[in-house]
C-alpha positions in Angstrom: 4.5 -32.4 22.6 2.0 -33.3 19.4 3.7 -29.9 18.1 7.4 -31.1 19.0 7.3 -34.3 17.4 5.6 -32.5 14.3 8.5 -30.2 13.8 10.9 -32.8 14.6 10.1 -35.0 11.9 10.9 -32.6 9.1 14.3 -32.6 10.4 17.6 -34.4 9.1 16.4 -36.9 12.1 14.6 -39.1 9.4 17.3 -39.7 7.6 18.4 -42.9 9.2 14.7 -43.7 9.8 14.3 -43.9 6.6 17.2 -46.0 5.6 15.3 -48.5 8.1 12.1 -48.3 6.9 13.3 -49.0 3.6 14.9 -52.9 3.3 13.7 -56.4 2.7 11.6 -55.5 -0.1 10.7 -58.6 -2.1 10.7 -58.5 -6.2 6.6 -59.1 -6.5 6.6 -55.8 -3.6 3.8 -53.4 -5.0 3.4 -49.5 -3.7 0.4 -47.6 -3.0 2.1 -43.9 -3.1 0.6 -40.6 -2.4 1.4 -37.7 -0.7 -1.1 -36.8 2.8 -4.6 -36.2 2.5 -4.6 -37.4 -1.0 -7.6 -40.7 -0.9 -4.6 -43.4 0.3 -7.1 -44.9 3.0 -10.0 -45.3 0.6 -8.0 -46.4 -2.1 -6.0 -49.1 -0.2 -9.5 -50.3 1.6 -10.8 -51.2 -1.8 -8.2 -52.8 -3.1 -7.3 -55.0 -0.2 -11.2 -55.8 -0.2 -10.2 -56.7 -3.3 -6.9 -58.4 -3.1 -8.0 -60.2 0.3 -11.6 -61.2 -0.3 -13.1 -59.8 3.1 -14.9 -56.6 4.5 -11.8 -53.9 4.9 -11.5 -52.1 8.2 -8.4 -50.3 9.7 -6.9 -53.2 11.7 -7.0 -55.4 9.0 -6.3 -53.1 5.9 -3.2 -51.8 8.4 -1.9 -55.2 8.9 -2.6 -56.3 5.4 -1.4 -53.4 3.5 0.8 -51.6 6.0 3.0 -48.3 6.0 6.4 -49.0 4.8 9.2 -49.9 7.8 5.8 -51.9 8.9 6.0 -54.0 5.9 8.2 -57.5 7.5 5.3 -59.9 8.5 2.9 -58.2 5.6 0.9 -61.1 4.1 1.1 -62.1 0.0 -1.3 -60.4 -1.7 -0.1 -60.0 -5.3 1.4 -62.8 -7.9 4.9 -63.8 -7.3 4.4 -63.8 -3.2 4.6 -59.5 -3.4 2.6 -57.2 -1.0 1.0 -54.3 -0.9 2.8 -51.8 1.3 1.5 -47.9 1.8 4.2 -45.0 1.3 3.8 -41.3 1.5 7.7 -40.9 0.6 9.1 -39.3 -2.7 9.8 -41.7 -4.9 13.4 -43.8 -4.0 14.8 -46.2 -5.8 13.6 -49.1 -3.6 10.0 -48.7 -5.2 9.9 -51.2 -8.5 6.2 -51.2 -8.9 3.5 -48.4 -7.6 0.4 -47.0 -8.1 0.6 -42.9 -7.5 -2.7 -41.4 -6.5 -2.6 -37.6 -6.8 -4.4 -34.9 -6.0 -5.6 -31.2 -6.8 -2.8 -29.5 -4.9 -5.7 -26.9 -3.9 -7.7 -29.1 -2.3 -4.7 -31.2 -0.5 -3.9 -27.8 0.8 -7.4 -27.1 2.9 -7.8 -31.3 3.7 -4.0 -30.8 5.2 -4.9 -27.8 7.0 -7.8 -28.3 8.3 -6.6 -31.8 9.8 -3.3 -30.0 11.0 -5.5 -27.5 13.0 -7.9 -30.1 14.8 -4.5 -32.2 15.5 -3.4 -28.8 17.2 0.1 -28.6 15.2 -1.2 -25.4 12.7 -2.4 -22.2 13.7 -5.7 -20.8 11.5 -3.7 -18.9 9.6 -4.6 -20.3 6.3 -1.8 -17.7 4.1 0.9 -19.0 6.4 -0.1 -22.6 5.7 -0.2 -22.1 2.1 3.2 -20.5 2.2 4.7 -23.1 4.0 3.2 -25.8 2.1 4.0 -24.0 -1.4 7.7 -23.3 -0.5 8.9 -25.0 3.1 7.1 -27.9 3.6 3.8 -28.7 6.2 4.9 -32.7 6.8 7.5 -35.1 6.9 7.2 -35.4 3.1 8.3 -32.4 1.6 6.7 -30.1 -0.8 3.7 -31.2 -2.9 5.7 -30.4 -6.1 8.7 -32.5 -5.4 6.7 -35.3 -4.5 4.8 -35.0 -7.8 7.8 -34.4 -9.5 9.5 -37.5 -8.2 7.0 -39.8 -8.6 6.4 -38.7 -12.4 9.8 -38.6 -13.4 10.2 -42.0 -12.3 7.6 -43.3 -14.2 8.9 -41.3 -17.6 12.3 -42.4 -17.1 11.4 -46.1 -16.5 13.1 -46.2 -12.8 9.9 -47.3 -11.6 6.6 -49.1 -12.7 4.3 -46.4 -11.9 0.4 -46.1 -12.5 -0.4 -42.8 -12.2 -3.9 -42.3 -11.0 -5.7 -39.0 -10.0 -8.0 -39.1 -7.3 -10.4 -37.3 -9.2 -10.8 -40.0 -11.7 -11.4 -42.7 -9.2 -14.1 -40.0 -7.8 -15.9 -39.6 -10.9 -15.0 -43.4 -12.8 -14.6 -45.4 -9.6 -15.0 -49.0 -11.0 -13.0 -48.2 -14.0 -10.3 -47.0 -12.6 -10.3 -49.9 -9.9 -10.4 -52.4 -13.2 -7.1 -50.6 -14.4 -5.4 -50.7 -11.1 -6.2 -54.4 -10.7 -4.6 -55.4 -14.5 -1.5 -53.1 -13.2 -1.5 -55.6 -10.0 -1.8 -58.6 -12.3 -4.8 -59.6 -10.3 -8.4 -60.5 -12.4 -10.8 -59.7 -10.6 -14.7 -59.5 -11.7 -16.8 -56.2 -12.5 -19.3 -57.4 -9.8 -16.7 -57.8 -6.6 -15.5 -54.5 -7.6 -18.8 -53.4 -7.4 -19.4 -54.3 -4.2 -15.9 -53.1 -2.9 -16.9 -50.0 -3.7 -20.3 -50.0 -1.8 -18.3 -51.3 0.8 -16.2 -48.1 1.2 -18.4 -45.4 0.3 -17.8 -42.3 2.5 -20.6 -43.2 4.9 -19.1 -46.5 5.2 -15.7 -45.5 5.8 -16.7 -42.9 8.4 -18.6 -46.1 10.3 -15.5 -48.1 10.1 -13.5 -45.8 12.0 -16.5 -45.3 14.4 -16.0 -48.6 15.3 -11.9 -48.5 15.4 -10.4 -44.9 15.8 -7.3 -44.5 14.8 -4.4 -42.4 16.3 -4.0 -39.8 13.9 -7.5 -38.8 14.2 -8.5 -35.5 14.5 -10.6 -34.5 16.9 -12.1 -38.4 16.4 -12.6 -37.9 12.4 -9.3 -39.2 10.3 -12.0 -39.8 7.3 -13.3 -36.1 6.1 -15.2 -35.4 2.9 -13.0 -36.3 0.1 -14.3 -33.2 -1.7 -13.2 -32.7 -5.5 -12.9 -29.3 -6.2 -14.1 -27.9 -2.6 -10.7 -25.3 -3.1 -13.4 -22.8 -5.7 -15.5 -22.0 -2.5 -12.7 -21.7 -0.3 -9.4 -20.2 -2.1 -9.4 -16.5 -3.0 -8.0 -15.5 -6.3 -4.3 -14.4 -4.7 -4.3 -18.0 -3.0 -5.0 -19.5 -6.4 -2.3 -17.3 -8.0 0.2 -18.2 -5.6 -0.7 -21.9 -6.0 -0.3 -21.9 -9.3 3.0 -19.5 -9.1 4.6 -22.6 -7.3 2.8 -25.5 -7.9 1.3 -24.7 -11.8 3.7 -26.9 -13.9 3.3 -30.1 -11.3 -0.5 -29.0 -12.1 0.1 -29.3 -16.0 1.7 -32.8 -15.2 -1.4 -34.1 -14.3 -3.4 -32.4 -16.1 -5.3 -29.6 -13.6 -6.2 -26.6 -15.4 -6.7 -23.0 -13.4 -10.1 -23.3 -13.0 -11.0 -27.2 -12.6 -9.4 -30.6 -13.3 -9.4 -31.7 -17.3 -10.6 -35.0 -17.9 -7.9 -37.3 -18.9 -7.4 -41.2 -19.5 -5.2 -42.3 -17.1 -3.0 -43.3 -20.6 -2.5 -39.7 -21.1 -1.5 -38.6 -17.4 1.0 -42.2 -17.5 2.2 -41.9 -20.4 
C-alpha cells in the first residue's frame, strides 16, 4: 500500500491537489523551500525557535511552521501578520518571499535512498535510483534539476524574493548564516538567542526530539539521519559521479558545487 500511494503521487493526480494546497496566502507569507532530504527540518526548528521564542519540537514547529495546504490556522510569525509555511514544490507563482535551502545533489541522492529503502518504497538498487532520480523522478517533486532550476530562475528574474542558502554553509557557518536569514525575514534577533537555537537543534538534539514524538514519515523510527556534507566521496563510484554530473552538472555550477567538493561561496554570490 506504502508503495501504491508512492507511485501514485507522481501522477497527474496532484494536479488538483495542488491547486488546493495553494490559496489564501497572505502578503507578509514567507517560504522555507527545499527539495526532500535537503536540512528543511533543522532549518525550520531554528528559525521558529527563533521566530517563536520557545524550545522547537515537531508538534509545535508543524503547527507553527506547517507544510503548505496546512498553512489556514498557521500563527503570525513574521512582520506585517505573514507566516512561515514549509514547501517542497518547484517554485509557482504563489511564493512572493522564500528562503531556498539546497543541497549537493550527490548527497540528496544516498539521504533519499536510503530513507526510501527503510520506508520500503525503493529496492537496493542504488544505479536504478540514481537513474530515476537523475532523469524520471523518485518523489512527488520532480527532478532535482528542475527544482533547482525553478527556484533560481525565480530569484534572477525577480518573480520571487528568494534567499538562496546551501545547506552546506549553514553546516560549516551556522550562526552566520541564521543572522542572514533572519534580516531576509525582517526579524532582529540577537547573536546570543541564535546561539542557543543552534545548541538547541544540534543533531543529537534533534534525534531526542523525535525520540520523544515520532513522526509518520519515519523510517524504520529515525526521520532525522546524519546530515552528512560530502558523505557522496565514500559512497559514489566514479561512473555514478559522471552520470550525476552528466544530468545534474550545470544545476551544480548554479550553486556553486565543483566535481570534487562544494566551493565556498557567500551566499551574495550564489543569490545574486
Amino acid at each position: 500500500m506504502r508503495r501504491f500511494r508512492h507511485t501514485l503521487a507522481k501522477t497527474s493526480m496532484r494536479t488538483p491537489l495542488l491547486w488546493a494546497r495553494h490559496r489564501n496566502f497572505r502578503e507578509g507569507d514567507a517560504f522555507t523551500a527545499s527539495y526532500p532530504r535537503s536540512g528543511s527540518t533543522w532549518l525550520r526548528f531554528i528559525l521558529v525557535e527563533l521566530l517563536r521564542g520557545e524550545v522547537s519540537g515537531f508538534r509545535n514547529v508543524n503547527e507553527l511552521s506547517p507544510d503548505v495546504g496546512e498553512h489556514a490556522h498557521a500563527q503570525t510569525l513574521l512582520p506585517g501578520g505573514g507566516r512561515l509555511i514549509k514547501t517542497h514544490e518547484l517554485y509557482r507563482s504563489a511564493y512572493k518571499k522564500a528562503i531556498y535551502l539546497a543541497r549537493d545533489p550527490r548527497d540528496v541522492l544516498l539521504s533519499e535512498f536510503a530513507y526510501q529503502k527503510a520506508l520500503g518504497v525503493a529496492d537496493d538498487d542504488l544505479d536504478a535510483f540514481l537513474d530515476a532520480f537523475l532523469q524520471k523522478g523518485v518523489n512527488p517533486f520532480g527532478l532535482w534539476v528542475d527544482h533547482v532550476n525553478s527556484w533560481l530562475d525565480a530569484g534572477e528574474t525577480k518573480c520571487c524574493n528568494v534567499l538562496v542558502v546551501r545547506f552546506e554553509d549553514m553546516r560549516q557557518e551556522t550562526e552566520k548564516t541564521l543572522e542572514q536569514m533572519m534580516d531576509f525575514l525582517g526579524v532582529p534577533v540577537e547573536a546570543g538567542a541564535i546561539h542557543n537555537a543552534v545548541e538547541n537543534n544540534s543533531l543529537e538534539q534533534m534525534k531526542q526530539k523525535e525520540k520523544i514524538t515520532p513522526q509518520r514519515a519515519s523510517a524504520k523510527g529515525r526521520f532525522i539521519r546524519s546530515g552528512s556534507v560530502a558523505g557522496w566521496k565514500d559512497k559514489l563510484t566514479a561512473t555514478q559521479l559522471e552520470r550525476v554530473e552528466e544530468y545534474a552538472g550545470s544545476a551544480m555550477i548554479r550553486l556553486g558545487y565543483s566535481s570534487v567538493a562544494p566551493r565556498s561561496a557567500s551566499l551574495q554570490e550564489i543569490s545574486a
